[in-house]
C-alpha positions as CSV (number, residue, x, y, z in Angstrom):
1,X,-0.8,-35.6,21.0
2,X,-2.0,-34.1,24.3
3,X,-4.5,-31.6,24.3
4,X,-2.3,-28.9,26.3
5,X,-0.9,-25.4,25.6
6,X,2.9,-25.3,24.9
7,X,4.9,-22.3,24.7
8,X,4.5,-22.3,21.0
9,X,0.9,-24.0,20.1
10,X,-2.1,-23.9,21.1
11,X,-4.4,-26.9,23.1
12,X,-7.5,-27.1,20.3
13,X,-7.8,-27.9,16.9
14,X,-11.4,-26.3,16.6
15,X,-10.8,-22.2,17.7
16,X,-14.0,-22.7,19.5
17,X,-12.9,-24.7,21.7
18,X,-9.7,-22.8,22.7
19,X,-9.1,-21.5,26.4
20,X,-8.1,-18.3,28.1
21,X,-4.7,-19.6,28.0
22,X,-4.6,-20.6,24.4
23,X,-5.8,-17.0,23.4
24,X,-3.1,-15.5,25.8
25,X,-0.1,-17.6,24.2
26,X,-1.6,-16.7,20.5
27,X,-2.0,-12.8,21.7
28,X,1.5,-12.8,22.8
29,X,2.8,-14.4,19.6
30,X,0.6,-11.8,17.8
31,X,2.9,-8.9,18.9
32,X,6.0,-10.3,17.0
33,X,4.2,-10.9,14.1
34,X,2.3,-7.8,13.4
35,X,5.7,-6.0,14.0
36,X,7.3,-7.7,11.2
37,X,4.7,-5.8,8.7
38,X,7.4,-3.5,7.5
39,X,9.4,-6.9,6.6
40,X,6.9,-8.6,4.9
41,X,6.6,-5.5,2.6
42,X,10.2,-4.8,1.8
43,X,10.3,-8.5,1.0
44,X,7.5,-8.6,-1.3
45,X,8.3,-5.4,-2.9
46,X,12.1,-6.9,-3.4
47,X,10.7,-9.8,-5.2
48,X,8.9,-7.6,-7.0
49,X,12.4,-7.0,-9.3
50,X,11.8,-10.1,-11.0
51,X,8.6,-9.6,-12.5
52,X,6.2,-7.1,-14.6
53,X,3.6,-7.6,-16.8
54,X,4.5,-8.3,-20.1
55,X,5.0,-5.5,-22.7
56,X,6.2,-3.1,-20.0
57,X,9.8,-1.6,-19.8
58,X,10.4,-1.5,-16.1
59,X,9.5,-4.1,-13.4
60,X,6.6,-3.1,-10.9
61,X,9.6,-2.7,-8.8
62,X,10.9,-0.1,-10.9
63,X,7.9,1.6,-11.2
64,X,7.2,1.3,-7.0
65,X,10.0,3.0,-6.5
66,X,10.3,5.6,-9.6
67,X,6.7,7.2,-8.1
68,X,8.5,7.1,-4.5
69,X,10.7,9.1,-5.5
70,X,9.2,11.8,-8.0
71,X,7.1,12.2,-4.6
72,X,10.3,12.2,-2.3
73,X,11.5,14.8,-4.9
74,X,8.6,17.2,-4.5
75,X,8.9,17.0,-0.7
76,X,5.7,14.7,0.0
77,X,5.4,14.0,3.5
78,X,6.7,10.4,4.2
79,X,2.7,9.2,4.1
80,X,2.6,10.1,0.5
81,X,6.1,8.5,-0.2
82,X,5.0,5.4,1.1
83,X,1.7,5.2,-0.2
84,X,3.6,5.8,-4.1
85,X,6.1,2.9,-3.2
86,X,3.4,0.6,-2.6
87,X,0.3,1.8,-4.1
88,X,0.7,-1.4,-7.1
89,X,1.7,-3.9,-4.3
90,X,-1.3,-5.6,-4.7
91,X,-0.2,-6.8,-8.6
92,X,0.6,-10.0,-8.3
93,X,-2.6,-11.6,-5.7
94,X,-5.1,-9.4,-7.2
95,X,-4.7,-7.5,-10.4
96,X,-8.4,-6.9,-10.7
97,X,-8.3,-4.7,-8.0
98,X,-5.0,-4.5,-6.3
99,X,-5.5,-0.6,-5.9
100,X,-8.5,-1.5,-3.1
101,X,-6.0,-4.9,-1.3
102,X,-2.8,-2.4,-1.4
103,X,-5.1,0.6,0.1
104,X,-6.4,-2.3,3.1
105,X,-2.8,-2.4,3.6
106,X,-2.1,1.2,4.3
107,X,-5.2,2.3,6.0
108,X,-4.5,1.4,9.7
109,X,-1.2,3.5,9.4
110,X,-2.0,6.2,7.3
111,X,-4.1,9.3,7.0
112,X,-7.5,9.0,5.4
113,X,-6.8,11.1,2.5
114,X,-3.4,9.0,1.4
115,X,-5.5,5.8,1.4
116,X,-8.3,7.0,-0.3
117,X,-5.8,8.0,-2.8
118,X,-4.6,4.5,-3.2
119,X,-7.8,2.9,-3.4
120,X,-8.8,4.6,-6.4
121,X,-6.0,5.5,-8.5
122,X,-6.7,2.4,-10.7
123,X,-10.4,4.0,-11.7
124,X,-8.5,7.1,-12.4
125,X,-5.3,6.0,-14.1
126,X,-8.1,4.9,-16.4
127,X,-7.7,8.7,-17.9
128,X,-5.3,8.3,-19.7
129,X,-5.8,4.9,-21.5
130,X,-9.1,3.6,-21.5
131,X,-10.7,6.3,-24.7
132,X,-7.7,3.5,-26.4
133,X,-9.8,0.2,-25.7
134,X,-13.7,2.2,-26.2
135,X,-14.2,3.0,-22.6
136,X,-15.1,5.5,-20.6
137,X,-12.2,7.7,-19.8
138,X,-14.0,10.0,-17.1
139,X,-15.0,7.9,-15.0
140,X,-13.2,9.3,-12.0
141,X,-15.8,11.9,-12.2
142,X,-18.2,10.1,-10.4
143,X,-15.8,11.1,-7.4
144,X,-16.0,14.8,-7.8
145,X,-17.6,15.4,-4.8
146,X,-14.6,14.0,-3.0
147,X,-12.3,16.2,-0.9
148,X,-9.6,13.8,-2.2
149,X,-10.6,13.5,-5.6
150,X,-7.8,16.5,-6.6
151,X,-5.3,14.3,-5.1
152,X,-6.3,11.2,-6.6
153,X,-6.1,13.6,-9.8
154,X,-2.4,14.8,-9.0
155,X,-1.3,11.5,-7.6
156,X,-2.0,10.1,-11.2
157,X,-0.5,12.6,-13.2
158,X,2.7,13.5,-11.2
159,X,3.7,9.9,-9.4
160,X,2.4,7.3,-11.5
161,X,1.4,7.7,-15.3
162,X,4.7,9.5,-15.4
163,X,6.8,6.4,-13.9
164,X,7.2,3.5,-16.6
165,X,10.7,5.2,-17.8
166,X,13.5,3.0,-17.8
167,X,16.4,5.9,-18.0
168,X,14.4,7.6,-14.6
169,X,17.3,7.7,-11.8
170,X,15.4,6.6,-8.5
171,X,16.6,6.0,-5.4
172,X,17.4,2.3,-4.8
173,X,14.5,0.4,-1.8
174,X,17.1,0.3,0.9
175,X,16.7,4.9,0.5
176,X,13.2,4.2,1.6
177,X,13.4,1.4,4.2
178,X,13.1,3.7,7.3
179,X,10.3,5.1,6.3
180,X,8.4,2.3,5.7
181,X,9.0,1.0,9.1
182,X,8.5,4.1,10.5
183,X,4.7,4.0,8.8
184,X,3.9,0.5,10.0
185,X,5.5,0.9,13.6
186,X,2.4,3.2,14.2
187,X,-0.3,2.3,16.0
188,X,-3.0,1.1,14.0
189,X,-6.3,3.2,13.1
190,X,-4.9,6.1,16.1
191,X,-7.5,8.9,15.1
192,X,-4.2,11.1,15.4
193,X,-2.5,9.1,12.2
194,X,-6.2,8.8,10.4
195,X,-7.0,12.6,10.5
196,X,-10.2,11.4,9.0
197,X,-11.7,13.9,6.6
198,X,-8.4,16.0,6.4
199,X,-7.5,17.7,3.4
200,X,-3.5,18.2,3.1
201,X,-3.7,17.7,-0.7
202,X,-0.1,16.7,-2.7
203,X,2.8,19.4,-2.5
């Protein structure tokens, strides 16, 4: 095979040895792809209704979408409605820390304070089980100097501890599938969606 650029791959087969025109065609490509982020998401979270860890009652679908909307419910803004439908996304590639890969996700979309949120729920969910297994549970203390730890706190005890109930009536995914585009059609890391250091706290 020639070594040329085509209008859907690239001349090299080593990226250092790629040209201006190879980095063009993959720029343009780029565009497409980062806009189906939204897609990607839904998809994963729909495939999501198929699985949980065993002993559970609901599917982490279930539970994505019961904290979505117990937030939806206590008119969140659609940051923190997002953030509770995916804030376990992470489950199935990393289940030792999914709560740092799902906030990755979020943070070039969302405010500071959402994703901060996200990133350490799983050291603060730890509240209210880990005294069961011998462990420390006050270890979210060590993030008491926050100005999000009160949300982390809230988060927790309103949206997620509270969302493992199989009789909980919550709106189906397709009820929260403008919003999540809306999030990831956003330009990524705009100071104006970060609002680093802003405290708007839970409602």
């Amino acid at each position: 095979m020639a070594d040329t650029v085509t209008d859907k791959s690239v001349s090299f087969t080593q990226m250092k040895d790629g040209t201006k025109e190879d980095y063009e065609l993959l720029h343009r490509l780029e565009g497409s792809y980062l806009s189906g982020t939204a897609d990607r998401l839904l998809r994963e979270l729909r495939s999501q209704g198929d699985e949980t860890l065993a002993g559970y009652k609901i599917t982490r679908l279930d539970h994505g979408l019961q904290s979505a909307t117990r937030a939806r419910r206590d008119g969140a803004d659609t940051d923190w409605i997002v953030a509770a439908l995916l804030h376990d996304i992470g489950d199935g590639l990393a289940p030792q820390n999914h709560d740092k890969m799902a906030a990755e996700i979020m943070r070039p979309f969302m405010r500071e304070e959402v994703t901060w949120v996200v990133e350490h729920h799983g050291i603060f969910q730890m509240y209210y089980y880990a005294h069961h297994y011998g462990w420390d549970r006050e270890l979210r203390e060590k993030y008491s100097d926050s100005p999000y730890y009160q949300a982390c706190v809230d988060f927790c005890e309103r949206w997620d501890q509270s969302s493992f109930d199989p009789d909980y009536a919550a709106n189906p995914l397709e009820s929260f599938e403008d919003e999540v585009r809306q999030v990831f059609a956003r330009k990524a890391y705009d100071p104006a969606v970060i609002q680093e250091g802003v405290v708007k706290g839970l409602p």
